[in-house]
N, C-alpha and C positions, 0 to 999 in steps of 0.2 A: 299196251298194244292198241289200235285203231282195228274198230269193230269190220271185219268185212261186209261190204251189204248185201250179199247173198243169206245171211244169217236175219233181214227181214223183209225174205223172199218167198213166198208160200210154195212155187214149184221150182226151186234151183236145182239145173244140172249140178254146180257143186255140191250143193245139200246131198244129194242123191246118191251120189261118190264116194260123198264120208259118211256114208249112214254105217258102215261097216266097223269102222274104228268110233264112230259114236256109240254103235252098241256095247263096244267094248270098254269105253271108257266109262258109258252111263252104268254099266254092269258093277263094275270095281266100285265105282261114286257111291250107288245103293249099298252097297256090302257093307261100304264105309261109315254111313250114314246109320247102320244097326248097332255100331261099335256100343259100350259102357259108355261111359264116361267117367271123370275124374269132379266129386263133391269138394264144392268150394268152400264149404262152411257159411257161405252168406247166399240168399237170392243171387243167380244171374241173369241180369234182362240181356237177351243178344239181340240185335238189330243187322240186319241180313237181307242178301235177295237172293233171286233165284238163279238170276245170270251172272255173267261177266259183263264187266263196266257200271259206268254208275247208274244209279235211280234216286239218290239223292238218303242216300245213309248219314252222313256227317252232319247236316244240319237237324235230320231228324233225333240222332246223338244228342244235340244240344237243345233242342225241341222237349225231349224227354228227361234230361237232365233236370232243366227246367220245373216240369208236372213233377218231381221226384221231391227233389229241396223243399218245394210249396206239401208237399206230403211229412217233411220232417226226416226223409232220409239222406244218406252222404253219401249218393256216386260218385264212384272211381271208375274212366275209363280205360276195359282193358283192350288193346290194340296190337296188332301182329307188326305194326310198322312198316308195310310196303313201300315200297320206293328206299327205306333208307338202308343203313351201313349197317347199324349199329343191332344184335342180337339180343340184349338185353337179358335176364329185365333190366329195365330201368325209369325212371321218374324222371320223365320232359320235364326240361327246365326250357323255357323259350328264351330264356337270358345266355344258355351256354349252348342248346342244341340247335343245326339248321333241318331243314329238311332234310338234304344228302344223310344227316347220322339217323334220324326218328322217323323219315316221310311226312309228307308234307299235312295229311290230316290232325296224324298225333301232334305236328306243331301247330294246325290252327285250333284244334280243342283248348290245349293248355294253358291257349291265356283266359280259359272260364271255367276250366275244371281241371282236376290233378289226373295225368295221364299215365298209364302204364303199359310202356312197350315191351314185348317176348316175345319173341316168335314164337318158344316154347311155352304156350297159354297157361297151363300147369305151373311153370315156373312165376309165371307173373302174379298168383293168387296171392302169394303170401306178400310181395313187394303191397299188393291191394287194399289187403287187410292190414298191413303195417300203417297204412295211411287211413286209418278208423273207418273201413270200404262198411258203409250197410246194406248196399247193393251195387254189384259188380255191373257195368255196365260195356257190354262187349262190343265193338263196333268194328262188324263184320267176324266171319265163325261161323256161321250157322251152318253150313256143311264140313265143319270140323267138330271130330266127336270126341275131342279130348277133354269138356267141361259139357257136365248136366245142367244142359239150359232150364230155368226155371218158367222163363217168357222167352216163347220165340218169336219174336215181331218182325213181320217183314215187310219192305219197301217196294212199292210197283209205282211205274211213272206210267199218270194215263196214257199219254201221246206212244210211250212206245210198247209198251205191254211187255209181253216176253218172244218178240220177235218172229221166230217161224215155230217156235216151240219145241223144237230140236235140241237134241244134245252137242255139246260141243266134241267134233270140232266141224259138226255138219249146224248146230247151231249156238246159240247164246248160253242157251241152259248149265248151270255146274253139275247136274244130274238129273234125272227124272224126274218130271214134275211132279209125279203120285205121291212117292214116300216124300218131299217135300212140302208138298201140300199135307200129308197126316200129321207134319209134326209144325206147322205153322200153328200159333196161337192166336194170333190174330193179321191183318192188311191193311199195311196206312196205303192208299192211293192217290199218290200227286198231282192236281190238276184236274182237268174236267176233260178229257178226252175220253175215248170208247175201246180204245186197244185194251184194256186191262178188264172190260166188262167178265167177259168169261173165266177170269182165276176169280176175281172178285166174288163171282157166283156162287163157285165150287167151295168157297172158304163159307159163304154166309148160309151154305147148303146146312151143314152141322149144328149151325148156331153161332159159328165164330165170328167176332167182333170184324167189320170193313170200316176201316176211316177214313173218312176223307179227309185232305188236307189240302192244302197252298200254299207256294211259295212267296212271300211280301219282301220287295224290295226294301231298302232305307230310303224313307223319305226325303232325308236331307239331301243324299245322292238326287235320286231321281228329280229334286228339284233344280239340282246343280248341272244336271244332264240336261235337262227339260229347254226344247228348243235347239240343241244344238246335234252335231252333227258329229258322230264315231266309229272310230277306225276299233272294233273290239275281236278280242282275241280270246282263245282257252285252250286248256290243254290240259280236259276235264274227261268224266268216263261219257258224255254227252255234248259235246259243244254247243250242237245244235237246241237244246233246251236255252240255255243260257241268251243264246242270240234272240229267242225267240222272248226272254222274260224281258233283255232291252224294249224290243218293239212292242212289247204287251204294256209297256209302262209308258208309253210317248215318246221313248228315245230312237233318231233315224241312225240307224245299221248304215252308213253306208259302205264299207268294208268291212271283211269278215274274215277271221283266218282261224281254224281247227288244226289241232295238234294232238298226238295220242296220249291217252290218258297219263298222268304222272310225268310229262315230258319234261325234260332237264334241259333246261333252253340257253343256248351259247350267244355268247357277246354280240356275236355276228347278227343272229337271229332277233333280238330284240333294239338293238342299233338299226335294224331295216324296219321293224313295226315303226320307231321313233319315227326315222329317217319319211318314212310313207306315210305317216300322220302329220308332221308340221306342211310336208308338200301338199301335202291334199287338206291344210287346215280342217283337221280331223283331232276330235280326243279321243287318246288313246284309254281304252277303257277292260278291263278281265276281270277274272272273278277272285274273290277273298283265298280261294286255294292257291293259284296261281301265284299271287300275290308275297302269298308265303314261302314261297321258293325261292323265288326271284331277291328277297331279299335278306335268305340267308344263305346268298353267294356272295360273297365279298364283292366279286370282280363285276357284282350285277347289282349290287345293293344300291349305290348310286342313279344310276339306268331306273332304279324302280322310281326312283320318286317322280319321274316324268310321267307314269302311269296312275289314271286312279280307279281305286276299287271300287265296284259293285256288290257288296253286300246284299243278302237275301238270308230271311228268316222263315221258319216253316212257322204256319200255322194250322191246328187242327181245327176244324169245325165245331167238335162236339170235344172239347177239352175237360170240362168237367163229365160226359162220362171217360173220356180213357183216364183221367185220375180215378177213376172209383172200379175202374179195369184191374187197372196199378195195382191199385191197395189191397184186393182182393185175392190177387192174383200173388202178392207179397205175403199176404198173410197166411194163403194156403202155402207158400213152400217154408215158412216159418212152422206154422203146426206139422207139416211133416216131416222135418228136419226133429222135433221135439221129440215126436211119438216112436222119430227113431229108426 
């Protein structure tokens, strides 16, 4: 879905309208959020936000994966699969799966780590563990209470914060901020903007770890970009971030086009980005999500190669301490897994 912008609007008539049926939803969301949970047998780190749409979960997935390996452990990511077909579990193969069967994150994961798709998150543990999992690594969940998180890490993008603070469907939020923030374990915060100041606060209130981070293009791109002139496109939980990393990096925007998140883009559609890029001697340019769509549609895979990817890596500031976050944090649900 494409985000309404009355959701980051401080005084919207619509806000105002749906605050009725927000109560109600935000109501059921907390209830849901006290649930048990279902013991994995191993640490689960979940990586989550608070809203709908994105803040930049998948790279910080692979962000943490990363600190994880360098600590001696073997995440497995476990994934709900949005956007695709297929119910699972199962084990993304990017040789047999497109997007339409797994969604389009659980196929850019797996070409760097082993992926496990379920809708039913329960059902995926053992598919996890079969695959030597020493920590489950859940990407997205965190207001689903059918697995005890171990580490609940969440993502905030500074530029956009959490919007009007609202519940949906009068705001962004999946539920009430309050019990969300008691069960945050810690806040990576992307970028250097000021919309995220105030959770960031609330979390560092307690003691809880705030990270900061950034997002770093691929150099090789941005030198391949550098100077020239593009026609870029997404159809991301954010577009507008992405446009903004082009221009952060030297590269001229000079067209732009947004689409709603997980869009499944027709013949048509990407034949007029082409068509409007060679006319206007433009490169056409999207992001590595995108990308993985696009090219596992048959009818589109061709079409892709005229497009080139933009890559972006997270990085944390303070990496050596959230590894020593990690491990301590692994270690305590290790001793009380033991103790029983």
């Amino acid at each position: 879905m494409r985000e309404p912008a009355f959701w980051h609007r401080p005084r919207s008539l619509k806000s105002h309208l749906l605050r009725p049926l927000a109560a109600l939803y935000g109501t059921v969301a907390a209830l849901r959020l006290q649930r048990k949970g279902f013991d994995a047998g191993v640490p689960v780190l979940c990586v989550g936000n608070y809203h709908l749409g994105g803040a930049g979960k998948t790279p910080t997935v692979l962000a943490l994966a990363k600190l994880l390996r360098e600590l001696g452990e073997k995440p497995v990511v476990l994934s709900r699969g949005y956007g695709g077909e297929r119910r699972g579990p199962l084990l993304v193969d990017p040789d047999r799966h497109g997007a339409r069967d797994v969604g389009d994150e659980p196929l850019m994961l797996s070409s760097q780590l082993p992926v496990v798709v379920a809708r039913d998150r329960i059902d995926g543990v053992a598919l996890a563990r079969s695959r030597l999992a020493s920590v489950i690594l859940m990407d997205d969940g965190f207001q689903n209470p059918a697995l005890v998180k171990d580490v609940a890490l969440i993502v905030i993008d500074s530029e956009r914060g959490i919007g009007n603070g609202l519940v949906f469907p009068a705001g962004p939020l999946r539920a009430p901020l309050a019990p969300q923030l008691a069960r945050t374990d810690a806040l990576v915060v992307i970028g250097t903007g000021a919309a995220a100041n105030g959770v960031a606060a609330a979390i560092a209130a307690p003691g809880k770890p705030v990270l900061a981070a950034h997002l770093e293009p691929d150099g090789a791109v941005v030198a391949r970009l550098g100077g020239q002139r593009v026609l870029a496109f997404a159809g991301i939980g954010d577009p507008g971030r992405f446009f903004r990393t082009l221009q952060a990096s030297g590269i001229e925007v000079a067209r732009q086009r947004a689409f709603a998140d997980h869009h499944r883009f027709s013949m048509s559609e990407i034949e007029t980005l082409i068509g409007d890029a060679k006319r206007d001697r433009l490169i056409l340019v999207t992001t590595e999500k995108d990308l993985v769509r696009l090219r596992g549609e048959a009818q589109l895979s061709a079409l892709a190669r005229e497009i080139v990817p933009f890559p972006v890596r997270l990085q944390f500031d303070d990496a050596t301490g959230l590894k020593s976050f990690l491990a301590d944090r692994l270690f305590k649900a290790r001793e009380k897994a033991f103790r029983g």
